[in-house]
Structure formats: C-alpha cells, structure tokens
N, C-alpha and C positions, 0 to 999 in steps of 0.2 A: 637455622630456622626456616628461610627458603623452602625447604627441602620437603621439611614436617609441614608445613602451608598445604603445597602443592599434593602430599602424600594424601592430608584431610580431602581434602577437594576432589580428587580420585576416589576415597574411599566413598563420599557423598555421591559421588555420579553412579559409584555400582551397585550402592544398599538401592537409590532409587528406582537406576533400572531394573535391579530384581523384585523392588515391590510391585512395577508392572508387569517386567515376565509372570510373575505368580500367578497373575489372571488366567492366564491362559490352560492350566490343567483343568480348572474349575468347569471349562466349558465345551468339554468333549459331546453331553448330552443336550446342548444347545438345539433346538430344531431349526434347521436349517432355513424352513420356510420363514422364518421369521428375523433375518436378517436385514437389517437396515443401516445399510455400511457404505460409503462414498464407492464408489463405481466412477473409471474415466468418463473426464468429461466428453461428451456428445462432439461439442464443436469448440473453436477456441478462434476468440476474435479479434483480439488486442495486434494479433503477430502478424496480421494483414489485411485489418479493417474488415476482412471481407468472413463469411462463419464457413468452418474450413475446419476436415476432419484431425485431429491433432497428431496423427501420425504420419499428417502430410506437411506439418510444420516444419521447420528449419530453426527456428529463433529458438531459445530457452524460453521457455513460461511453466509458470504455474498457474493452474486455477484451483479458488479455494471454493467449493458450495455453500450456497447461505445456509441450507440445511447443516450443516455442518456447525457451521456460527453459532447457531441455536441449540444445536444438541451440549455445545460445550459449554453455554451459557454465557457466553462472555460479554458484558456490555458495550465496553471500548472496542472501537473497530481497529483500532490498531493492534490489539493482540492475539488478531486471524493472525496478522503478518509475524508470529515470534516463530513458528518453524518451517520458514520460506525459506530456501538454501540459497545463500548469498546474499542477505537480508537482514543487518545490522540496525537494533532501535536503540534510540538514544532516550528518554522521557525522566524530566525535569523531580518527582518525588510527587507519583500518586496519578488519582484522577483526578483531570481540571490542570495540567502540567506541560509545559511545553514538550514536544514530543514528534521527533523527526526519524527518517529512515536514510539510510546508506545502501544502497546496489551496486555490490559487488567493489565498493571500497572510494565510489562518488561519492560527492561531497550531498547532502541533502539538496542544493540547488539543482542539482544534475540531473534531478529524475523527476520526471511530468507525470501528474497526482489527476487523472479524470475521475469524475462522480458523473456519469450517464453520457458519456463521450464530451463533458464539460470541463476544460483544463480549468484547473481551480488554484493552482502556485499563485502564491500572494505576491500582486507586481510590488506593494511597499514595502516590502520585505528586501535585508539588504541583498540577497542572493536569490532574490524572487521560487524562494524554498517554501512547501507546505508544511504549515502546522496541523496534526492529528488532532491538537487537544480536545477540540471542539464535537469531536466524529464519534455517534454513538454505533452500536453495533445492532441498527433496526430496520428493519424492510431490507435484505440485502439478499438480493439473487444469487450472485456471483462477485468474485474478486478474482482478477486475471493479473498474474505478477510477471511482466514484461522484460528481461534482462542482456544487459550488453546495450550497444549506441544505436539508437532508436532514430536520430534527427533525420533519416532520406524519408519516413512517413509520417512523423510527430514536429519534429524540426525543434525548437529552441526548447532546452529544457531537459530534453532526453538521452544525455549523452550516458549516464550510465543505466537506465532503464526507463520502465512506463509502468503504472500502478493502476487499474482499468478499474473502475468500484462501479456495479450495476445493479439498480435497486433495482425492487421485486415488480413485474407487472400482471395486470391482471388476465384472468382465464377461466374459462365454466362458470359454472355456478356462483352467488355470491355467498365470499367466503367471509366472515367476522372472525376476530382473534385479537386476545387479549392476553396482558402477562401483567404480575404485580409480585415483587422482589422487597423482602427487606434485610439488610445484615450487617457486620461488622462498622464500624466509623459512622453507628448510628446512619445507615445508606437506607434508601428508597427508592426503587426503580417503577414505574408501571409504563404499560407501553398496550397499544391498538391498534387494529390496523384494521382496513375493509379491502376488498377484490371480488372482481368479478366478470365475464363480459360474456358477448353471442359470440358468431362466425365471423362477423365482422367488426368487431371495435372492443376492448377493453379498458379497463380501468383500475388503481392501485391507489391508497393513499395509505399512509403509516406515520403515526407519532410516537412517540415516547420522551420521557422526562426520566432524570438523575438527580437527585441532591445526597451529598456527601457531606460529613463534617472533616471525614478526609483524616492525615496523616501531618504532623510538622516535617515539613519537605526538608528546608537545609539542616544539615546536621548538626547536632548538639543544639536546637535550640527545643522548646517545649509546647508553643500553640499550633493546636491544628491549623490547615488550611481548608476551609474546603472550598465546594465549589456545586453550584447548578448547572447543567446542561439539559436543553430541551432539543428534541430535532422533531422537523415535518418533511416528508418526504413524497412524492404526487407521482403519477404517471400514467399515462394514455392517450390510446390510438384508434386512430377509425378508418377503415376501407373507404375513401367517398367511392370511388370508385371500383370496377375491375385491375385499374392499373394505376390508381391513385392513392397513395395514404399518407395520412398526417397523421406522427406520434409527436407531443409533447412532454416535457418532465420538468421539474420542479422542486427546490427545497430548500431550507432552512437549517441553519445547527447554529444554536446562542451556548454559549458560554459564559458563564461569572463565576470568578475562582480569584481567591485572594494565595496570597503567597509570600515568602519572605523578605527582608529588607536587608540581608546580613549585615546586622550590627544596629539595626533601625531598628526605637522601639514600634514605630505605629506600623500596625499591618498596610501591605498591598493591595491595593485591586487592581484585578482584569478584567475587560469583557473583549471576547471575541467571536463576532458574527460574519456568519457566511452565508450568503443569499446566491442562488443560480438558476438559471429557467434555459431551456432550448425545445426549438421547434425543428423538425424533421418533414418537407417533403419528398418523398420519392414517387418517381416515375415510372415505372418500366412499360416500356418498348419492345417491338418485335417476339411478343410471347414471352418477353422476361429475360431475353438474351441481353439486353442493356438496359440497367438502371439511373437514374438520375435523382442523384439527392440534394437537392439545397439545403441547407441547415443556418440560422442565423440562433447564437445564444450569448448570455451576458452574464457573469458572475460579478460578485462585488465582494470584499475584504473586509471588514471593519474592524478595526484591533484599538483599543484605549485604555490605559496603563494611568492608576492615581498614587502617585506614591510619595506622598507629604514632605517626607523627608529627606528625599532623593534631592538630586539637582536638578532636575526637572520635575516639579511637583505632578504635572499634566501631560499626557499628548498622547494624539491620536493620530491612528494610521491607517490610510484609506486607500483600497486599490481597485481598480475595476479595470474589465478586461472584455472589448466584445468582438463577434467574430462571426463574419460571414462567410460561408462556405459552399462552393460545389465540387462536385465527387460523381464521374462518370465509373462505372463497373461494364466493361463491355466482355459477359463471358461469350470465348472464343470457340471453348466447347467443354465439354465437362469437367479436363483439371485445365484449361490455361482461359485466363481472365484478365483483360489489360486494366487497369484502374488511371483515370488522370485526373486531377484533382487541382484547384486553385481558393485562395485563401487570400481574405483580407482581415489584419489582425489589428486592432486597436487598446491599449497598455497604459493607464493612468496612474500615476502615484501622486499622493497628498498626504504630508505629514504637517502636523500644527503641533507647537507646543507652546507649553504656557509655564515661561520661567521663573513666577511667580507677580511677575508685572504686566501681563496680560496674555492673550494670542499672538504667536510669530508662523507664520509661514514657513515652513522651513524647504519644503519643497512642494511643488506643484507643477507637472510636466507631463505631457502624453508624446508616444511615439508610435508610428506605423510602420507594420511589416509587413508586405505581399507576398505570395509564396504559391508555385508551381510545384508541382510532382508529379509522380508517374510512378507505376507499378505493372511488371508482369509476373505471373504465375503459372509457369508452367510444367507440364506432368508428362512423364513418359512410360509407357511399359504399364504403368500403374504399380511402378516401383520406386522409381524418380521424379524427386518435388522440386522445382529450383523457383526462385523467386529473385527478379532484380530491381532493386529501387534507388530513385535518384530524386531531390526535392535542389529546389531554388531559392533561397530566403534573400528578397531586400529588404535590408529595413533604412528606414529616412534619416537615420540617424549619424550612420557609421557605415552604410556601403552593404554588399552583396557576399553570399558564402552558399558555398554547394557542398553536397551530401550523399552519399550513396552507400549501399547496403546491398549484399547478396548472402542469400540462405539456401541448405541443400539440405534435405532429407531422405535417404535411400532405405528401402525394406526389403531386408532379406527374410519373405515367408516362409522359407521354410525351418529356419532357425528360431521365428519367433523375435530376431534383431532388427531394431530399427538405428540407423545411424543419422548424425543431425551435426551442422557447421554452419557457422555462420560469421561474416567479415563484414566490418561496415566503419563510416569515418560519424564524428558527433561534432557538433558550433554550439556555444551557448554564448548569445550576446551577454556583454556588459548590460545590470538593471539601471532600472533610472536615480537608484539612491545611491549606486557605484558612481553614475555618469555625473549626477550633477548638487549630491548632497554639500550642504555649505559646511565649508575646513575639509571634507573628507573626499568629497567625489571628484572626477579626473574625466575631463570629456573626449581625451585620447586615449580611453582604452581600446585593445582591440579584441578582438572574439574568442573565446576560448576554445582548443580545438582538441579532439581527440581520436584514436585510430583504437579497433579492440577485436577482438575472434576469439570463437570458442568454437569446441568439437568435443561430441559427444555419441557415449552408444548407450540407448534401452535394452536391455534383455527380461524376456519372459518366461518362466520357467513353472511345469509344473500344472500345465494346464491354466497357463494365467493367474495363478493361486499368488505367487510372486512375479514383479513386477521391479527390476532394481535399473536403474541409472548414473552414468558419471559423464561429470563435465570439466573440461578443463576449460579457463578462459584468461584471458591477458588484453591488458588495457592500459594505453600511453596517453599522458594528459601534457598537454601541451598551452604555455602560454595562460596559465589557471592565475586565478587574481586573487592577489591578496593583500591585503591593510597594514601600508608600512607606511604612517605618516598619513597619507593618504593611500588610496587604493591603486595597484599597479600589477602592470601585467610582470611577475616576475618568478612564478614557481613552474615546473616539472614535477610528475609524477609519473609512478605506474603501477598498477596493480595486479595481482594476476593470483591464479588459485586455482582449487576445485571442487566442485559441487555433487554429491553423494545424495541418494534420493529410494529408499526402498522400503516396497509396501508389501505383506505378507497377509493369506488371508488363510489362517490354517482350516477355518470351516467358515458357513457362510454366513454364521452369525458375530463373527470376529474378524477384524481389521488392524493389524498393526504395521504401524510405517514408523520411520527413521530417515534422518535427515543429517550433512555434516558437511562443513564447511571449512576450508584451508584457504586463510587471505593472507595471502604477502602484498604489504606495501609500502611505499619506500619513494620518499621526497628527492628528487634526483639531484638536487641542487648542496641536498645538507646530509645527503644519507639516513636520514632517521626515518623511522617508521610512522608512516600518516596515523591521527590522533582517532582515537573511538573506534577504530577498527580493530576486533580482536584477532587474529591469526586463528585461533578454533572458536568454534561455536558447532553445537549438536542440538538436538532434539528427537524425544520417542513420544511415543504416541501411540493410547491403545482405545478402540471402541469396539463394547461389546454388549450386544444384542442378548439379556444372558436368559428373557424370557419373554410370552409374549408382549407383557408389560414392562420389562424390567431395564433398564438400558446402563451399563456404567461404563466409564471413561475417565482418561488419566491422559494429561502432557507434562513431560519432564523436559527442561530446555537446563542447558549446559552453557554458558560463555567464558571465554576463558578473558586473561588478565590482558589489558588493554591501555595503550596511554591517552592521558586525561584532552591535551593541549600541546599545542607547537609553541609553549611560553614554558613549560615546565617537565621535568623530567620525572612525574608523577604518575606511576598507573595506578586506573582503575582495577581492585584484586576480580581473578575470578568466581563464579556463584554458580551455584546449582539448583533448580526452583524445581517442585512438582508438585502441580493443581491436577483433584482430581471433583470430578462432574456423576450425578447421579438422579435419573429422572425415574417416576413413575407412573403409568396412564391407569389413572382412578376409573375412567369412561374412554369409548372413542376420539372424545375430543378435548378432553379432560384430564391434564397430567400436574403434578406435583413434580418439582425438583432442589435440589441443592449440590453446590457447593465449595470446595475449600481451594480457596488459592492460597500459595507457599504453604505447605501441608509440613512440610522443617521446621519453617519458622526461622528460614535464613536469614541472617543479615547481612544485606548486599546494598549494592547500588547501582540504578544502571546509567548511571551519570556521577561522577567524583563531587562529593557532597552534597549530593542530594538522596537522602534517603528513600528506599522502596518498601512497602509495607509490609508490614509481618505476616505471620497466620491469619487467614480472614474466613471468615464464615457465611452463609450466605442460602435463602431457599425462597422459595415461593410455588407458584402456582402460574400454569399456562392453559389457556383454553381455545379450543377452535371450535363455529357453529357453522 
C-alpha cells in the first residue's frame, strides 16, 4: 500500500506540471512588447542593510515583487512565501489560522519577521515566534527572504534566517486603487489604497478587510470557522533638508477568527492584534559618503484566546517591544562601505488568565539588550564581493554572546557564473515565558547557539532567457531548548540540504520558474528526523502575458510526507496543490480577475489534523485612477 500512495502522489505532480507546461505552445505568437513578467531585482537589502546590487550579494535571499503578489491574487501574505526554496509553512486549517514558517529546518523562533525594518516576533510567545495569521497580502512592495544565521547583523532571532516585508511607498503623481473580491466560504475581500508624492517627500497609505465563513479546521468535526481580518498600513518621507530626511511607517492587522475546541462543544475565539510605528532620521555627510540613521520604533502583540470549556476559560497575551537605534554607513568608495551600528532593545511580556475565579498574573517581566556591530563590504576587480560582520549582544538578564558572519560573491563574466558562500555563527536568548513562566520557566537557561554555511553557483544561459541556481547548506544547532517538565537546555541538531531555483523565459511574454528543496534533519541526541520538516518540497510556476489585456498564471507546490511531533511517530502524508490565477484589463486602469485555489480539490493538510480547503473559487474586480 506504501508504494501505490506514493505511486498516486507522483502521478498528481506530473498530470499537474503538464497542465502548466501546456501553456507554453499556446504562446509562440504572444507580442513580445507586451510582457509583464518579474525581472531581477534592482537592489536587494535585507543581506547587508545597505541597497546593494544582488550579484554582489554573498548570503542566499530571495526577493518576492509585490507586483507579483497581486498578479497572483492571493490575499494572505503568507502564501508569497509557498515557493521560497528552503521555506517550510506550517498553518493551522484555513484563513484566520495559526500559521508559522521554518528556514531551512529552524525552529519558527529562529527566524526574525520585519514589517518595514520593524522586528515584529511576538516577545509572549513561548519561543518569541511570529504568527502570519493576522498578515493580509496589501500595499506590499517587496518581500526579501533572508537565509542561513543572520545574528552578527540582526542578532537575537535570526539564527536560521530574516523575513524583510516592505510596504509600498509613495511616488509621482497621486495614485487611487481599489479591489473588491467575493468567493467560495461565502468570502469578501475589498481593499484601497492612495499614493502619491513631489521630489521631495512621499506618501502611502493602504487598507483592506477579509471576512470568511472559512472551513471546519480540525478534522472530522463539521462547523466552519471563520474569521475577519482587517489591515491599515501608512508610510512617508520628507527631504527637510539637502542632507536631511525623516521617513515614518505605520500599521495595524486585527484578527478575529474562532476555531476548534477538539472535543469541546462551544466554539473558540481569537483575537490577534498587531500595532508597529518607526521613525527614520538620516544624515548624510560629506556629499553622501557617510550616512547617519537614528531610528527609534515600538511594535506591540495582543493575542486573547476565550475558550469556555477549556481550562482556562480566558487569557491574554501581551508583548511589546521597543527599540532605539544608530547605524553609521561610511562608504569607503564605490564597493567597500564600513557600517557600525549600536542598539538598545527593550522586550516585555504579559500574560493574565482568568481560571474561572478571576484575573491571575501569570507573568509580567521586561528585559534589556545592548548590542554593537560592525560591517565591512568590500569589492575587488569588480569581480569580488566579500562582506565581514561581527555584532555584540548583552542582555541584562543572562550575560553577553558574540556573533559573526562572512560572505563572498565572485563573477565570472564571461561565463555568465556568479558564485556565492557564506559562514556565520547564530544566539537566540531564552524568551521571558521560557525564563520565567510559573511550573514551566527556568531562569538558568542558556542561549542557544548555532554555526551554518552554504555555497552556491548561478548560471545564465541563453541570453539571460534562463537563469538556474543551486545551493547547498548545513547548520549545527546547539544547546536548543526544549519542555521537559519544565524548559531546558538539552537538544542538538542539524540540518542541512539543497536549494534548486530556475527561471525560464521562453519569449518575453512568458516567465516560468521552478523551485526544489532537499532538507535532511536529524535530532542528534535521539536520531530521529526534526518534526514538519519535509525532506522534499517543489514548486512551478508559470506567468503569461498571453495578450495585451489578457494575463494567466498557475503555481503548483509539491510537499512531500513529513513528521507531525517529537511525541509521536505520525506523518504528515504528502500533497500536491495547484491554484491557477486569471485577470483581465476592461480599461487602463480597470481589470477584472479570478481565481481557483486547489484546482484537484486535494485533500491534504498542512498541519496533522488540521484540515486545508478544498477547491475554492474566487473573482472580482481591481482598479487604478
């Protein structure tokens, strides 16, 4: 029986990649001028703070275009991130669902989640991990997916990547746009947004609303769940000066979504609110050879959970997090740039519950971290990129940890090969619901630590038409905490794989890429294979331009069979999904689109017992004035 599973499973990944190769005869007679297909990005930020051409990079990143986002339709901003190579989601059953990500076989605490360079990981959270649930997919510029041990420039958080989300800012003329969605689980989307600015200042703001009646999340039971989400998102900047500017940003994402009680008859509720603001000034000096940014920004958490029947009818969970910053850039000359940078970090958690006989405290605790770094980036020949970084983290709590990181990018032009490497150590403190939660927390933990490298070569071929990349990478976790009784420092791991990335543009109205992922990992203590990670996971992807109105697109994602829990010897089975997207421009500014996610109608999950939705249907309407 095995056998015949796994036979099916195969045979679904090739009927669907053939329904998208199919595309591609259809559009020989595509006019080329009319092409509207992602193109490398310009600059890429995330891998050194500083906007830096991407083939002078060293780190692995991806970036995702918000154009992009939009073309494919997708509301949840978490499902840019399903064919990022090395980039495992886990999400609870639907929208409105708890809903985490894994880089490269990290635990979800491991990787630092910015919304406009504002770290947003929820400090009351036990493993100070971000939840997606709340993140719609509106106003979004770019998404930069950061991988491998990030802490000598990010420091606490980043041991197995950095997740960059940057909403859209304004420019020219002012722009208005609207969208309005209606479809399957009885859904409703509309969303607006305004931009605009001169020479010297812009401005951004963007909202949108969700309400779903949603799916029955755990499996075998039968009430929907659903859930509202609304998000407001702000930003802009002003020249005061020739050498002076202050950009601010801004925003909100609410959450209310009920959910299961497994084996409780009264429904759940949740609400999860995320509030964050940051101010930016910069300086520059001496014609722009050195800049000076202050930055001071404050995010806040609010998580609260009513669930009647539980053991704990009530409680809420409250984190906030703020953070004053300067960040000197002194370019040395056109590729070498010294960065230093110091940091004072502030971390509060607050959990109340209410055990049926009133409000209890359960915890309530802030702690401070300072933190020094430095960065050089230096270029040679204008063939060789190297980059060395080193950060200082003390925090008040538990003492002092250092960090560093080196990346190398070499270009052989006349091959069209770039090669790319990179070595770097990761620290993630113990959070404050490890350190000091009542029965569970342990105020002698110590920091988690990690060593990781990867090495990789792009090749172009073809006139740049193809575009393919492989990476290998490997990553030792050391000293990682886990809840035995209470919380203790006592697992090993390591992970390691390779990451597979190639984009094909047979004409200039057609774009297909491919993605693929090999994760070995492996608890060093017990031999078993770390939990939700699957050892394969694929992805294709095709967009095509097929007229000057006309635009269609298809993503097919593959994951394969995965275990549930370090408690049980349970996999999750393999699945095979493909949503395909179809717009059309009525006017200039005026498009109609739709449509279908799981176009199967598979039944999967991407979490063990928690069901993921069936076929779903989906169109509206978008306009730009």
């Amino acid at each position: 029986m095995p056998h015949t599973h796994h036979r099916h499973r195969l045979r679904s990944l090739l009927h669907a990649g053939a329904a998208l190769a199919a595309l591609a005869p259809a559009i020989a007679a595509a006019p080329a001028a009319l092409a509207q297909v992602l193109e490398a990005p310009e600059v890429v930020v995330s891998a050194t703070r500083i906007e830096t051409p991407p083939e002078k990079v060293g780190s692995s990143v991806t970036v995702i275009d918000g154009r992009d986002i939009e073309r494919r339709g997708k509301s949840q901003l978490l499902d840019a991130l399903q064919s990022v190579p090395g980039v495992t989601i886990t999400r609870n059953g639907g929208v409105g669902a708890t809903s985490q990500i894994r880089v490269r076989g990290a635990d979800p605490g491991q990787t630092q989640v910015l919304i406009d360079g504002v770290q947003v990981n929820d400090p009351s959270s036990n493993d100070n991990s971000f939840n997606f649930d709340a993140l719609l997919a509106t106003g979004i510029d770019r998404i930069e997916v950061l991988r491998g041990p990030q802490s000598a420039l990010y420091g606490n958080d980043a041991m197995g990547g950095v997740v960059d989300i940057v909403t859209s800012r304004g420019r020219g003329p002012l722009s208005v746009t609207g969208l309005a969605e209606a479809g399957s689980h009885h859904s409703y989307r509309a969303a607006a947004g305004v931009s605009g600015g001169t020479e010297r200042a812009g401005y951004a703001l963007n909202g949108a609303y969700l309400r779903t009646d949603g799916i029955s999340r755990v499996a075998d039971t039968t009430e929907d769940d659903g859930a509202k989400q609304r998000a407001l998102t702000g930003k802009a900047g002003v020249d005061l000066t020739e050498f002076w500017t202050v950009d601010v940003a801004g925003g909100i994402f609410d959450l209310r979504s009920e959910y299961d009680g497994f084996g409780f008859d009264a429904p759940y509720f949740g609400k999860h609110v995320l509030r964050y603001g940051k101010m930016d000034n910069t300086v520059s000096l001496f014609g722009g050879r050195m800049e000076n940014i202050l930055s001071v920004s404050v995010v806040d958490t609010s998580r609260s959970y009513d669930e009647p029947d539980g053991f704990i009818p009530r409680s809420n969970y409250d984190g906030t997090r703020s953070t004053l910053e300067y960040r000197a850039n002194i370019h040395v000359d056109e590729d070498d740039t010294l960065t230093l940078g110091a940091q004072r970090k502030l971390e509060t958690a607050r959990i109340v519950s209410d055990y049926g006989g009133g409000a209890v405290v359960d915890l309530d605790r802030t702690v401070g971290t300072n933190s020094f770094y430095g960065q050089y980036l230096f270029g040679y020949d204008d063939r060789l990129f190297l980059t060395f970084g080193a950060r200082h983290d003390d925090n008040e709590d538990f003492g002092t940890e250092n960090t560093v990181r080196v990346t190398a990018a070499y270009l052989l032009k006349e091959s069209g090969t770039t090669l790319r490497g990179s070595v770097g150590t990761g620290a993630k403190a113990p959070t404050l619901y490890q350190l000091y939660a009542p029965y569970y927390g342990n105020a002698n933990l110590r920091t988690e630590q990690s060593v990781g490298a990867d090495f990789g070569v792009e090749q172009a071929f073809w006139g740049k038409r193809v575009t393919a990349g492989v990476t290998g990478f490997w990553n030792r976790f050391e000293d990682l905490i886990a809840f035995d009784d209470t919380y203790v420092n006592i697992a090993r791991a390591r992970t390691l794989g390779v990451e597979v990335a190639v984009a094909y543009r047979p004409i200039d109205a057609l774009r297909l890429t491919g993605t693929y992922t090999y994760l070995y990992s492996e608890d060093l203590d017990t031999g078993r294979v770390l939990p939700r990670r699957p050892r394969h996971a694929a992805a294709l992807g095709a967009d095509w331009q097929a007229t000057e109105r006309l635009n269609v697109g298809g993503d097919l994602r593959f994951v394969g069979p995965q275990l549930d829990s370090n408690f049980s010897d349970r996999d999750n089975a393999a699945y095979t999904v493909l949503d395909a997207n179809v717009s059309y421009a009525l006017t200039d500014g005026v498009a109609v689109f739709g449509r279908i996610e799981n176009l199967f109608n598979a039944d999967y999950q991407e979490t063990l017992q928690y069901d993921a939705p069936g076929r779903s249907f989906f169109a509206g309407v978008r306009a730009t004035f």
